[in-house]
N, C-alpha and C positions, 0 to 999 in steps of 0.2 A: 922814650919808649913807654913803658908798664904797659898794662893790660888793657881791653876793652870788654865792654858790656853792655849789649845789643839786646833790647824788648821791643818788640812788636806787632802788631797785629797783622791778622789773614791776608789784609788787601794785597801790596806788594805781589804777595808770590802767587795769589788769584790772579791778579790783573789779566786777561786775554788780550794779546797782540803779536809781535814775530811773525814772519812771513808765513806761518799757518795759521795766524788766529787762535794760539796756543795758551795758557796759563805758563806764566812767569815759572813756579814750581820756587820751593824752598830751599833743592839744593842750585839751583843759578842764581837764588839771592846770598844762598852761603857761599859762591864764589866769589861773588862780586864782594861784599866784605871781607874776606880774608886779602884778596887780592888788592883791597884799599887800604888795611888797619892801619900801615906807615905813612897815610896821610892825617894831613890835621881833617878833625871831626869836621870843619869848614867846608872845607874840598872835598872828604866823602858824602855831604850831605847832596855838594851839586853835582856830584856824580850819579847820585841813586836817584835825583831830580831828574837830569840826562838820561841815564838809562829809560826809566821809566818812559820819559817822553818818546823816547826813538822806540821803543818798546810796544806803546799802546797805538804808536802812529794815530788816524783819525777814529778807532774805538772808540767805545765809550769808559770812562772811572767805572770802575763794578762795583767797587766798594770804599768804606774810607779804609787812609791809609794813613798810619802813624809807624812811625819809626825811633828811637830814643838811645840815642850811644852815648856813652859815658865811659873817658878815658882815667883808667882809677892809677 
């Protein structure tokens, strides 16, 4: 277990995609993290990889995107 600690920048929850063409939004990145914490940071990384993907479909990146978790 213990904790985690999540910094990261706009892009993620900017991103535009979902069958409207919508921005990701902060709180469906805050779910997707909570919903992963009990994996290893490994496996959350290629899930927020995955998401994203299936997420932006053939979009475009809008912005850079950094993500930094740290299991203390």
């Amino acid at each position: 277990g213990g904790a985690s600690l999540y910094l990261f920048t706009d892009g993620y929850a900017d991103q535009f995609g979902g069958p409207k063409g919508k921005k990701f939004k902060y709180k469906q990145m805050e779910e997707l993290l909570i919903m992963n914490a009990d994996k290893s940071m490994a496996d959350q990384k290629n899930i927020l990889e995955q998401k994203l993907k299936e997420w932006k479909g053939n979009l475009e990146q809008v912005d850079d995107i950094l993500i930094i978790g740290i299991r203390i």
